[in-house]
C-alpha positions as a Markdown table, in Angstrom:
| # | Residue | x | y | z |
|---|---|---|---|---|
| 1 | Unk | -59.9 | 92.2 | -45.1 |
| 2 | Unk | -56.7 | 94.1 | -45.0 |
| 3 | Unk | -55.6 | 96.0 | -41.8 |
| 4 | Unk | -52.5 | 98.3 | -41.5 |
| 5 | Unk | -50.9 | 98.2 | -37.9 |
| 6 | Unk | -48.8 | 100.8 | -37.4 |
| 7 | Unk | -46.0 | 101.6 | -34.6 |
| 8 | Unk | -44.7 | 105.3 | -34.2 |
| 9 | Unk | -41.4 | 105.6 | -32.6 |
| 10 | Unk | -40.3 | 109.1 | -31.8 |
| 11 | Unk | -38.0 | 109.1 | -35.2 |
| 12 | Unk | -39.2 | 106.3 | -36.7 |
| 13 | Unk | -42.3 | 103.8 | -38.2 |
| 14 | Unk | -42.9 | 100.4 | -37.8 |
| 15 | Unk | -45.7 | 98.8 | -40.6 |
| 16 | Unk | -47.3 | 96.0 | -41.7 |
| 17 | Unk | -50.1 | 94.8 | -43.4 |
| 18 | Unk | -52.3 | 91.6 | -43.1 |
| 19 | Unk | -54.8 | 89.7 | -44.0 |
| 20 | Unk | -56.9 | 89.9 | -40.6 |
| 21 | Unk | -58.9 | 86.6 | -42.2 |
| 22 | Unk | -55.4 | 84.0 | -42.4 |
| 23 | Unk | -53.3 | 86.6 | -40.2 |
| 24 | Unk | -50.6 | 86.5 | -43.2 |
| 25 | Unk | -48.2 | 89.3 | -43.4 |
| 26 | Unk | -48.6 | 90.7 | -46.8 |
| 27 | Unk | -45.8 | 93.4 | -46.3 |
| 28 | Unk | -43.7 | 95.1 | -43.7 |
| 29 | Unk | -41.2 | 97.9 | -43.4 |
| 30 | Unk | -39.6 | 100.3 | -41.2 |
| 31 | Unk | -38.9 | 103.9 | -41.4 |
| 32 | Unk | -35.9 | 105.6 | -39.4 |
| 33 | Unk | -34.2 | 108.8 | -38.8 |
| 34 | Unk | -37.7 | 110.5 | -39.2 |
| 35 | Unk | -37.1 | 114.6 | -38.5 |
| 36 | Unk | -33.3 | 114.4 | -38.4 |
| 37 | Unk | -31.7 | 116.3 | -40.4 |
| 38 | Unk | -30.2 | 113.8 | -42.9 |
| 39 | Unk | -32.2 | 111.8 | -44.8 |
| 40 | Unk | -34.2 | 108.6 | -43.6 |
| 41 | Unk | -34.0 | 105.1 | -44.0 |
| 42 | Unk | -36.6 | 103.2 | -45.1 |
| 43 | Unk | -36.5 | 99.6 | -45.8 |
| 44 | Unk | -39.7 | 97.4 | -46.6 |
| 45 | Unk | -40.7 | 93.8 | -47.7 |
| 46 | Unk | -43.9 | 94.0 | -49.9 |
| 47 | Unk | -45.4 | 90.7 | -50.7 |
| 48 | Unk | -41.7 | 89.1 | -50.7 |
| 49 | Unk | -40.5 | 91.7 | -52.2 |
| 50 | Unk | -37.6 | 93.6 | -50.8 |
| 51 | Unk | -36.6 | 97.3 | -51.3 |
| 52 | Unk | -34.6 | 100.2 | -49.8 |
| 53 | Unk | -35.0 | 104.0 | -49.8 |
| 54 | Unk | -33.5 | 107.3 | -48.5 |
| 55 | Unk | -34.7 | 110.5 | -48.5 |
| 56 | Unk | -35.3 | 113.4 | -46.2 |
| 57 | Unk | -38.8 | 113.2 | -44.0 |
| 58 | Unk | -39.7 | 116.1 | -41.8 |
| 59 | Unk | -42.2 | 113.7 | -40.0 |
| 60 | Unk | -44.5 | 111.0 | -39.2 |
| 61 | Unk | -46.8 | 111.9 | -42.0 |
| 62 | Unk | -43.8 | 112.1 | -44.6 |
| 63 | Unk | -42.9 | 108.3 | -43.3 |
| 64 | Unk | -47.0 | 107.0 | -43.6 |
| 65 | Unk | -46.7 | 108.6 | -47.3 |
| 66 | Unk | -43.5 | 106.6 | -48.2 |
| 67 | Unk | -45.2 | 103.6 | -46.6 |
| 68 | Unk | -48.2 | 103.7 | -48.6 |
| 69 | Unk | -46.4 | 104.2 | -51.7 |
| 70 | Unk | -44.6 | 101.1 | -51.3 |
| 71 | Unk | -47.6 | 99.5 | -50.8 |
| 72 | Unk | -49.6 | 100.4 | -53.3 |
| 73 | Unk | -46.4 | 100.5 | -56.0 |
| 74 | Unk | -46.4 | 98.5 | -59.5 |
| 75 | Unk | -46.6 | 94.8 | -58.1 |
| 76 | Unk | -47.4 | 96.0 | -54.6 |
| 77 | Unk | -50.4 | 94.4 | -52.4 |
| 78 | Unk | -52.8 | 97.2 | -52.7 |
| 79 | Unk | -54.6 | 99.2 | -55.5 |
| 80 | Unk | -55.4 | 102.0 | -53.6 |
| 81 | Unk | -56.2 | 103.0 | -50.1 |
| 82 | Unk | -59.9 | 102.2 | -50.5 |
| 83 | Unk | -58.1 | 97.8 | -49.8 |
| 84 | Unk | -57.0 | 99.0 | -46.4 |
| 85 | Unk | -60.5 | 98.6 | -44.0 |
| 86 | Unk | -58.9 | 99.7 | -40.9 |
| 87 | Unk | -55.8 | 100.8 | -39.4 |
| 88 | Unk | -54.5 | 99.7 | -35.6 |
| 89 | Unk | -51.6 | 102.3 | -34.0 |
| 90 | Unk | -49.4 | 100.7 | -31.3 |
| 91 | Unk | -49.9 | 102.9 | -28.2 |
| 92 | Unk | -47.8 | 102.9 | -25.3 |
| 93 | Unk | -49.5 | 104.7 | -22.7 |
| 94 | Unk | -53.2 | 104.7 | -22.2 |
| 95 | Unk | -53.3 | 105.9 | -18.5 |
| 96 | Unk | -56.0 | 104.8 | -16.4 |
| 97 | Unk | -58.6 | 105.8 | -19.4 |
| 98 | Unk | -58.2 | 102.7 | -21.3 |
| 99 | Unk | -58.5 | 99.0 | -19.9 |
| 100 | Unk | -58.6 | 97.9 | -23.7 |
| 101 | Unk | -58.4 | 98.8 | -27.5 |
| 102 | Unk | -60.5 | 101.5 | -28.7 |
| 103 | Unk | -61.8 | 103.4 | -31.6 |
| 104 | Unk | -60.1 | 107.0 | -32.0 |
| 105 | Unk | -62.1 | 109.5 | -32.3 |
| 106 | Unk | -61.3 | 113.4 | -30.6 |
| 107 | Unk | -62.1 | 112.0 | -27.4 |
| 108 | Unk | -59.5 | 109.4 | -27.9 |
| 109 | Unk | -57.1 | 112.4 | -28.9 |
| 110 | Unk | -58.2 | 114.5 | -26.2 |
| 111 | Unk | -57.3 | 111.6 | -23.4 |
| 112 | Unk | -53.5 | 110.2 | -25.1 |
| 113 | Unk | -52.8 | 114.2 | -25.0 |
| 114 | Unk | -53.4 | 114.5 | -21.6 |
| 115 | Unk | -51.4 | 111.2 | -20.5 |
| 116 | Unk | -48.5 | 112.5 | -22.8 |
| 117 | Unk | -46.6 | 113.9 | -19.6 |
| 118 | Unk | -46.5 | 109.9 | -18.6 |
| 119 | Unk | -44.9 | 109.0 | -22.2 |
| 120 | Unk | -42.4 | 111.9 | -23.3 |
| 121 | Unk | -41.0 | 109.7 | -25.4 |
| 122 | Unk | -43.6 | 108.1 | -27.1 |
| 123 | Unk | -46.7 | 109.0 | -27.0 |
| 124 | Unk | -46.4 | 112.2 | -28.7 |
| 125 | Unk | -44.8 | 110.2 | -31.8 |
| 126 | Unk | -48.1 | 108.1 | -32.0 |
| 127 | Unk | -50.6 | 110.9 | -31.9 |
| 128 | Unk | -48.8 | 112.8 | -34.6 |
| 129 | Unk | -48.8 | 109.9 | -36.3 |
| 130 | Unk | -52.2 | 108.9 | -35.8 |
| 131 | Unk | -53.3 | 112.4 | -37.0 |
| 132 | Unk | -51.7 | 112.1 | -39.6 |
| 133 | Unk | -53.3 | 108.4 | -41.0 |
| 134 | Unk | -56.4 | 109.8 | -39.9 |
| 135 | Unk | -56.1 | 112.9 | -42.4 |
| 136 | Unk | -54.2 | 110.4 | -45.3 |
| 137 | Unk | -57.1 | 108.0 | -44.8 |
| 138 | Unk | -59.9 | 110.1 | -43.8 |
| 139 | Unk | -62.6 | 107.5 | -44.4 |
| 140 | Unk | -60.7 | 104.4 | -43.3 |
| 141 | Unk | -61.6 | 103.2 | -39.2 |
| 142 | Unk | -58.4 | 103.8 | -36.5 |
| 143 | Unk | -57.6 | 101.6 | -33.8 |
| 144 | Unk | -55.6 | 102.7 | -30.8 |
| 145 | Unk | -53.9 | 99.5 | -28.9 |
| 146 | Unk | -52.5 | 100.1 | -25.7 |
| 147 | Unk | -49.3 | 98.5 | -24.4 |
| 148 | Unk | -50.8 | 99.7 | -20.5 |
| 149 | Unk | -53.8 | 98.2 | -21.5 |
| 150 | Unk | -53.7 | 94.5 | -20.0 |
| 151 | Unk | -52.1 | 95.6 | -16.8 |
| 152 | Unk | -55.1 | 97.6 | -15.8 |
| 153 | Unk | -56.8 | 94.4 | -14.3 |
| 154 | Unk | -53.4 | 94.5 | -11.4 |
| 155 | Unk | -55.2 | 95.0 | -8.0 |
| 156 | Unk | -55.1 | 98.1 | -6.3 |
| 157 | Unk | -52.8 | 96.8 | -4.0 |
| 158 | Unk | -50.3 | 95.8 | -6.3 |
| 159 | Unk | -50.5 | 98.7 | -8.6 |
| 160 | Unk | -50.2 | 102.2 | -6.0 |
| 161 | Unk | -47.2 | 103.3 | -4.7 |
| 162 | Unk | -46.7 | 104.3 | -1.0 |
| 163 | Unk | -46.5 | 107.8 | -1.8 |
| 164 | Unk | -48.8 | 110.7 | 0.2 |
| 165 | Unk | -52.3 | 109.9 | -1.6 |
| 166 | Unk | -52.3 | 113.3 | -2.9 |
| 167 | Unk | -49.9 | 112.2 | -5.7 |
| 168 | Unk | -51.8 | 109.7 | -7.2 |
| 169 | Unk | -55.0 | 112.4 | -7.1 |
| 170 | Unk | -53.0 | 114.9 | -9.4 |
| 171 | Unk | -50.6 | 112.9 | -11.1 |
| 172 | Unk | -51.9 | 109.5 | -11.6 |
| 173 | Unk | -48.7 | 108.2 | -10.2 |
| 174 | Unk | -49.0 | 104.2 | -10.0 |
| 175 | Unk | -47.9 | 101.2 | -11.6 |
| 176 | Unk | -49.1 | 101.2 | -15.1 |
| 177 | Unk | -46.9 | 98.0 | -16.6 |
| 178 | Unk | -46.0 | 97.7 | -20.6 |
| 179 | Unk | -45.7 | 95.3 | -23.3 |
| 180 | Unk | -48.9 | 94.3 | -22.5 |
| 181 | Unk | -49.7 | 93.3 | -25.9 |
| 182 | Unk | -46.7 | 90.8 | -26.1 |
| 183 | Unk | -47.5 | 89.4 | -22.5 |
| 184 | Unk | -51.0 | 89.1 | -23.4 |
| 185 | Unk | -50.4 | 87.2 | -26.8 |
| 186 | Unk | -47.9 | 84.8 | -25.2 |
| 187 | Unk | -49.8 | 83.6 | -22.6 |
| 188 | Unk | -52.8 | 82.8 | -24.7 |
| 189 | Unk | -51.0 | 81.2 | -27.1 |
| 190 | Unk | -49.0 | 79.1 | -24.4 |
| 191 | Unk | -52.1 | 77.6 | -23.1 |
| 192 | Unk | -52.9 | 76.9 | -27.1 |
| 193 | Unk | -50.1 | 74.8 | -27.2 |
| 194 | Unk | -50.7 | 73.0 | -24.3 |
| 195 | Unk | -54.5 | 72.5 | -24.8 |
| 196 | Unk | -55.3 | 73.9 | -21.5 |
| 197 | Unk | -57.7 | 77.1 | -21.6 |
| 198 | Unk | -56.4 | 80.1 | -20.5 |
| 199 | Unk | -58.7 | 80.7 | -17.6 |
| 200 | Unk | -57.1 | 77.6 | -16.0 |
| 201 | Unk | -53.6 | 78.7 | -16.1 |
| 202 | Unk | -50.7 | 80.5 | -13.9 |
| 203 | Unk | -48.6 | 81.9 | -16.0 |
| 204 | Unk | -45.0 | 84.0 | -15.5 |
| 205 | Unk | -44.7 | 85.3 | -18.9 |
| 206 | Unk | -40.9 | 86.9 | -19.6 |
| 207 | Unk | -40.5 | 89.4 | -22.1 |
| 208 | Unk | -37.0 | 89.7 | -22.5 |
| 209 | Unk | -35.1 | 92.2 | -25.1 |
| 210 | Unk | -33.2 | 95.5 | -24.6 |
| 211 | Unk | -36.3 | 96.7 | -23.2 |
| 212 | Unk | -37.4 | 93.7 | -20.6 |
| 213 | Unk | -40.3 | 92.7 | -18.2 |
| 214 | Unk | -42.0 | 89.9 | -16.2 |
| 215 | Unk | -45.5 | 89.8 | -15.8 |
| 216 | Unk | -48.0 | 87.3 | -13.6 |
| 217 | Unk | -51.0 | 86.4 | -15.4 |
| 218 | Unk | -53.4 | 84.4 | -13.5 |
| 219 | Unk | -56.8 | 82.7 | -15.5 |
| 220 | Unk | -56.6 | 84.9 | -17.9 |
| 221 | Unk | -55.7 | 88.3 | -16.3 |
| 222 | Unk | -52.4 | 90.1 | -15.3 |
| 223 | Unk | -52.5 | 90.8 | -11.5 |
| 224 | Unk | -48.4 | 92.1 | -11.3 |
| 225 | Unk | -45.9 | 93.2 | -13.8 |
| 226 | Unk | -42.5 | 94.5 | -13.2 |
| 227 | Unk | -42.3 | 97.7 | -15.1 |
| 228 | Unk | -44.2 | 100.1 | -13.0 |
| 229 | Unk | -44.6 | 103.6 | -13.6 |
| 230 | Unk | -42.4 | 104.0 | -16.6 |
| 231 | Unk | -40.4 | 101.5 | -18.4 |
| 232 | Unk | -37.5 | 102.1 | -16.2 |
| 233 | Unk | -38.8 | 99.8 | -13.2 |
| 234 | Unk | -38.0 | 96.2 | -13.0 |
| 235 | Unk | -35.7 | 94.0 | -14.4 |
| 236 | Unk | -32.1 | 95.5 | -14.9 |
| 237 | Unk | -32.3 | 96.1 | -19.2 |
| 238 | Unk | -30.0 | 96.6 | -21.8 |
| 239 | Unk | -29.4 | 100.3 | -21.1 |
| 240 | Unk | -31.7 | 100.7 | -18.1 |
| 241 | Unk | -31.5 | 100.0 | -14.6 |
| 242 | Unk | -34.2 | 98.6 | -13.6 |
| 243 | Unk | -35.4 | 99.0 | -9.9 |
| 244 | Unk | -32.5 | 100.8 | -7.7 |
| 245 | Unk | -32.8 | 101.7 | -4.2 |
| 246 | Unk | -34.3 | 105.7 | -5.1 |
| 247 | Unk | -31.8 | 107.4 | -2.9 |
| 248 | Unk | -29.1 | 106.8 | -5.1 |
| 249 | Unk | -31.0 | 109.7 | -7.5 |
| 250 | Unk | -31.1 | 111.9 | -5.2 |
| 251 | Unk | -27.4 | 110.8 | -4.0 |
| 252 | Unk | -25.3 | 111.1 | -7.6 |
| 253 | Unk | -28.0 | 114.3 | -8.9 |
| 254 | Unk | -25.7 | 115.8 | -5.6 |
| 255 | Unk | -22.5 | 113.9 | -5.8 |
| 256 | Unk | -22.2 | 114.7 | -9.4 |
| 257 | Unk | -24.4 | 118.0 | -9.8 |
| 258 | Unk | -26.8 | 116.1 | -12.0 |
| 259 | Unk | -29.6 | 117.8 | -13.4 |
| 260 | Unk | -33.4 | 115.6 | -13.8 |
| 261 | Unk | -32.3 | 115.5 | -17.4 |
| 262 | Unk | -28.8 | 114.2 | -16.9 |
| 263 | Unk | -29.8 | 111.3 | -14.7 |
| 264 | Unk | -32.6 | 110.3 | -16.6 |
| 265 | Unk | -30.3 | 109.6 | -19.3 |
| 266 | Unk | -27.7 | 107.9 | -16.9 |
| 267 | Unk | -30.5 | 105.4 | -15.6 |
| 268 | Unk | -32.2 | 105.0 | -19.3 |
| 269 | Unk | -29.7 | 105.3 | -21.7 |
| 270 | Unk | -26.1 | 104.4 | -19.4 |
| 271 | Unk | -26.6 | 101.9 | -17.0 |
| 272 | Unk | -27.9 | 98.1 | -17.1 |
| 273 | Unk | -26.3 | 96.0 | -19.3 |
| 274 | Unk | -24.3 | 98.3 | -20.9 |
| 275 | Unk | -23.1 | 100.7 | -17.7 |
| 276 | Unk | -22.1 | 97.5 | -15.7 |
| 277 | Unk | -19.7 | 95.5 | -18.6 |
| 278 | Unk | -18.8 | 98.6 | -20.2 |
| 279 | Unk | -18.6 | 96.5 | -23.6 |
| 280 | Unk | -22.6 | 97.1 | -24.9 |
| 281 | Unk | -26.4 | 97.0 | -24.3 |
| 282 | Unk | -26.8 | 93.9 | -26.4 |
| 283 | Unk | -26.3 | 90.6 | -25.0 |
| 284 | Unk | -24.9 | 88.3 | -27.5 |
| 285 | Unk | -22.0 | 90.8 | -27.4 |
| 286 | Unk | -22.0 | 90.6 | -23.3 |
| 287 | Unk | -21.9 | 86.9 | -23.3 |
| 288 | Unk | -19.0 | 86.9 | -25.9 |
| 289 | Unk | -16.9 | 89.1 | -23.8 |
| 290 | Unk | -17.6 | 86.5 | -20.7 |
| 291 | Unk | -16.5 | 84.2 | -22.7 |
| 292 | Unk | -13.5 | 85.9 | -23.5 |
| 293 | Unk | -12.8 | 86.5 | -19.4 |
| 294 | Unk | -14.0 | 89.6 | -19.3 |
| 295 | Unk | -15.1 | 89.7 | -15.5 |
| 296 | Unk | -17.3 | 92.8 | -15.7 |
| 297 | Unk | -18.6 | 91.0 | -18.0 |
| 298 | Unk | -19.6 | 87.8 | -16.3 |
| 299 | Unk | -21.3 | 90.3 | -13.6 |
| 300 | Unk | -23.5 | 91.9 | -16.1 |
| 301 | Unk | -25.0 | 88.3 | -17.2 |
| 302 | Unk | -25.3 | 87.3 | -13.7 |
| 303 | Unk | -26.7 | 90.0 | -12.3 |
| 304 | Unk | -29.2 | 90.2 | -15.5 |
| 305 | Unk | -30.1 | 86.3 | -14.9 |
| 306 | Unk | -30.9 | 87.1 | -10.9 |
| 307 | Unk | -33.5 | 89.9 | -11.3 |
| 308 | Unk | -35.5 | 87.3 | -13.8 |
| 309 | Unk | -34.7 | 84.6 | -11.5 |
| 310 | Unk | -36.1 | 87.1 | -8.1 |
| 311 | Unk | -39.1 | 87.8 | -10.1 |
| 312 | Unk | -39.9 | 84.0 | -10.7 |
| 313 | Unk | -39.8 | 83.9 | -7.0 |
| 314 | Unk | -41.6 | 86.7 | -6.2 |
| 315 | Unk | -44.5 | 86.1 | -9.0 |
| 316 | Unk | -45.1 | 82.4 | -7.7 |
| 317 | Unk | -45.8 | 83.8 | -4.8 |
| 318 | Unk | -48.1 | 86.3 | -6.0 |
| 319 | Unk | -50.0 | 83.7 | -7.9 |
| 320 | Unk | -50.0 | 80.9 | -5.4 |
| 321 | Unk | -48.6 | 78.5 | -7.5 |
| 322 | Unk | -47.4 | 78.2 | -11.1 |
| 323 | Unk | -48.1 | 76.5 | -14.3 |
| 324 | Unk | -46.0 | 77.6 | -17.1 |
| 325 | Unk | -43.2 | 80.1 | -17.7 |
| 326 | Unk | -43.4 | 81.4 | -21.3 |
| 327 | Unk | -40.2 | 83.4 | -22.5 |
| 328 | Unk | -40.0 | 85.9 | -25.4 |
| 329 | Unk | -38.0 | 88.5 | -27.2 |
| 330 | Unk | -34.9 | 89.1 | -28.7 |
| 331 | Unk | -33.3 | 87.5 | -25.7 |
| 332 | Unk | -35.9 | 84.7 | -24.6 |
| 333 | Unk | -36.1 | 83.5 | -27.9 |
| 334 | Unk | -32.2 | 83.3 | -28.7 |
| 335 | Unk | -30.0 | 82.8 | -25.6 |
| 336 | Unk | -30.3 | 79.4 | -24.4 |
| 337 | Unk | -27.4 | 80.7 | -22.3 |
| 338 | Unk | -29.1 | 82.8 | -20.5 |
| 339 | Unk | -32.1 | 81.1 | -19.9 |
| 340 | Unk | -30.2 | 78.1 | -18.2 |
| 341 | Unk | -28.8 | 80.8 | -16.2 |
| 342 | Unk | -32.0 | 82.4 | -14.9 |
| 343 | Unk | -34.2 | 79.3 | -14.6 |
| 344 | Unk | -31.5 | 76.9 | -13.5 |
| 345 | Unk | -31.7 | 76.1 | -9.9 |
| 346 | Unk | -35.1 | 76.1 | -9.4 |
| 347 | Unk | -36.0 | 72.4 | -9.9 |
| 348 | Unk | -37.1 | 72.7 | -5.8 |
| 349 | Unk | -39.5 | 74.7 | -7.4 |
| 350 | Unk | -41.0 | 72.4 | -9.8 |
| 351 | Unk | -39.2 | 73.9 | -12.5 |
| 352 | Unk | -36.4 | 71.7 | -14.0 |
| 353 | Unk | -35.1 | 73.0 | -18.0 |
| 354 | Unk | -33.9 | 70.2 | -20.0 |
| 355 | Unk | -30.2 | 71.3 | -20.8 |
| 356 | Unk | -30.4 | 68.9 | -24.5 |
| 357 | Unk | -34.0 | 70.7 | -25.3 |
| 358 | Unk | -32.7 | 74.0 | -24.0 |
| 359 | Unk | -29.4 | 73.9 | -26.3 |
| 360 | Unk | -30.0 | 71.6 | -29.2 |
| 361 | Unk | -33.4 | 69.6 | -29.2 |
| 362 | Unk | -35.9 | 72.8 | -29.1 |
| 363 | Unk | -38.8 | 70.2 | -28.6 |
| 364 | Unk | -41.3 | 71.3 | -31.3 |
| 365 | Unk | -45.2 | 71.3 | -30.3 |
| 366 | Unk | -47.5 | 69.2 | -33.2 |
| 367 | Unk | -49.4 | 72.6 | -35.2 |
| 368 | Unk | -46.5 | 74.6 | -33.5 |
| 369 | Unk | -45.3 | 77.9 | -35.4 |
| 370 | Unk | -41.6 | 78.5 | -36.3 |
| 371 | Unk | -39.8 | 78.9 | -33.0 |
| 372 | Unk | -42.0 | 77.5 | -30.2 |
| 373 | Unk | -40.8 | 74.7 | -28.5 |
| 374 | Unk | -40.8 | 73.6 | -25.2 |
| 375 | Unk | -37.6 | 73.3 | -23.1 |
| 376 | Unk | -38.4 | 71.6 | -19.4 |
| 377 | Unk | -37.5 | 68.3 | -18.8 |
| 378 | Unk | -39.5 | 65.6 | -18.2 |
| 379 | Unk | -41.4 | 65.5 | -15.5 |
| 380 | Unk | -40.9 | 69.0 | -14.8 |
| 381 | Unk | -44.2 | 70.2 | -12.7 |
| 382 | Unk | -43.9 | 73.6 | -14.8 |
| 383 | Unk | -43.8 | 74.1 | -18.0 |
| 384 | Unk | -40.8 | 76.3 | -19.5 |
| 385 | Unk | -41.7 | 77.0 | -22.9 |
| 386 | Unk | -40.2 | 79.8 | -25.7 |
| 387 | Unk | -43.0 | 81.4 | -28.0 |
| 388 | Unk | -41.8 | 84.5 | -30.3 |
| 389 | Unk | -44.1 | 87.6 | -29.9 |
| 390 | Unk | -46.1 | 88.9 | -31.9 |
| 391 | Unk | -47.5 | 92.0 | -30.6 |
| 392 | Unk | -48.8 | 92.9 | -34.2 |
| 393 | Unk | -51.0 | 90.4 | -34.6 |
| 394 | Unk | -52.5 | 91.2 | -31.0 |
| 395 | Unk | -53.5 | 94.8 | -32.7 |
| 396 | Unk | -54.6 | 93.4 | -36.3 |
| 397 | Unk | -57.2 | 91.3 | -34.4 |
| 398 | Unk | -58.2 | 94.0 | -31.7 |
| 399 | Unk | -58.7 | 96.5 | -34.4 |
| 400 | Unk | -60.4 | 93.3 | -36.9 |
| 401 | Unk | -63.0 | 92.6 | -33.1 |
| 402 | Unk | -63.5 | 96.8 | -33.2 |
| 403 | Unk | -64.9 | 96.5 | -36.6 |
């Protein structure tokens, strides 16, 4: 059984399509610079394949087109639409409707269009291009998968602000947590690797990349998560800032004549990583320019390896104890630099990473995929492992379990 999974950015398309029975990728690709007014990039990978193609694409239906027709080209890994039995849509914002994945129907619609206001940026992007599979692919099930989803189980005390109740009545305004999908798909496959079922576990699961978050899973379940009501909460990011004192928006909208707009952008798009080196949101470029004695530099990393390092701290707590720390994402899974730097120091803790496995010995688990390995030392009460995410798969078998 084939299954599509797509991800709708708000000018671009993530795809891929597997076989839901051996969770093989058969193809992938990636559409960008949808509704701009050059033409759009896509490249793609079908069934080892490789191609590239530009042309202009008014929108998320003109990007699904080009997909299929790669797919289902001379040599491609379907005949016609009739080999694709479902399709699963990458969600980011499910609101308090949704504790899980779903099948769409106009409800469904109904629902992400009124939590749209809590997603500008992203929601809108998924509907139109869920409208637009559904109308491709009339006859062919859809799957929405929630990245909000898995956090809905945090406890009311954990998850409401301390805002006049009235807020939360008309506005829904709480902690709503995202990359659910990765945090959930990390954790169980941590306690896969070390035979230990998940309802057993304490888990701190770190997914680190440009966009970033911690969350606390215990048996099972997420009970705390750093990002909050939007993305922007938490950790300090690549281009966002993470959790400020809120005064200072109020503070620099005055100080600077800011509009809501203009410091949006400043905390989203200017700050964090980028804003405090003034060199770039990604981090192997950060880390070069420490290296190079770049001093505002060297602040960036360390202030980027304390917030993980306060939320360790702070999620122990919350769990009452602590089993494993999985990391993942661009930056979990490929800066050994920075994760001695944000879990170094913290052997009083039980958590001691093994500088050799860390750097060079990448400790391999028997059955283990590429890239998971396990980096404490011995003797280490916690385990420190790094698994790559795979958020895709999460939605392939949500939307194969909806069938």
């Amino acid at each position: 059984m084939k299954i599509l999974v797509l991800n709708a950015g708000s000018s671009s398309l993530k795809y891929q399509l597997m076989d839901s029975t051996t969770e093989e990728v058969l193809a992938k690709g990636l559409v960008e610079r949808i509704g701009t007014e050059g033409e759009a990039d896509h490249s793609f990978d079908v069934g080892g394949s490789k191609g590239r193609e530009s042309a202009h694409m008014d929108g998320h239906e003109h990007a699904l087109r080009a997909a299929i027709a790669a797919l289902s080209a001379d040599g491609g890994v379907i005949d016609d639409l009739a080999d694709i039995a479902a399709v699963g849509h990458r969600v980011v914002h499910g609101g308090e409707y949704f504790s899980a994945s779903v099948a769409i129907d106009e409800g469904v619609l109904k629902k992400l269009d009124e939590v749209s206001p809590l997603a500008p940026l992203h929601n809108p992007a998924a509907v139109a291009c869920i409208r637009a599979s559904r109308e491709l692919m009339p006859d062919i099930a859809q799957v929405a998968a929630f990245d909000t989803a898995y956090h809905q189980t945090i406890p009311p005390e954990a998850h409401h602000y301390p805002l006049p109740r009235e807020l939360y009545d008309k506005y829904k305004v709480r902690r709503y947590g995202f990359h659910g999908n990765s945090h959930r798909y990390v954790a169980q496959r941590s306690a896969d690797l070390v035979g230990i079922p998940l309802r057993d576990l304490k888990i701190i699961s770190c997914h680190l990349g440009n966009g970033a978050s911690i969350a606390a899973i215990k048996n099972g379940v997420s009970v705390d998560t750093s990002m909050g009501f939007t993305p922007l909460e938490g950790l300090m990011m690549g281009t966002r800032t993470g959790s400020i004192d809120p005064a200072i928006v109020t503070f620099l909208m005055r100080q600077e004549d800011l509009s809501p707009d203009e410091v949006d952008t400043l905390m989203n798009k200017q700050s964090g990583l980028l804003g405090v080196s003034g060199v770039s949101s990604d981090l192997r470029d950060v880390l070069d320019a420490q290296e190079h004695g770049n001093d505002l530099a060297k602040l960036a990393n360390d202030m980027y390896a304390y917030c993980i390092k306060r939320y360790i701290g702070q999620y122990m707590a919350t769990l009452g104890g602590l089993d494993i720390i999985v990391v993942t994402a661009g930056v979990g899974e490929n800066s050994p630099a920075m994760r001695a730097s944000a879990l170094g120091g913290l052997e009083h803790w039980g958590i001691a990473v093994d500088p050799w496995r860390n750097f060079e010995g990448k400790e391999v688990f028997t059955g283990g995929l590429d890239g998971e390995f396990k980096i404490s030392a011995t003797g280490s009460r916690v385990k420190v492992l790094v698994v790559p995410t795979n958020e895709e798969l999460m939605i392939a078998r949500d939307t194969k379990a909806l069938l």
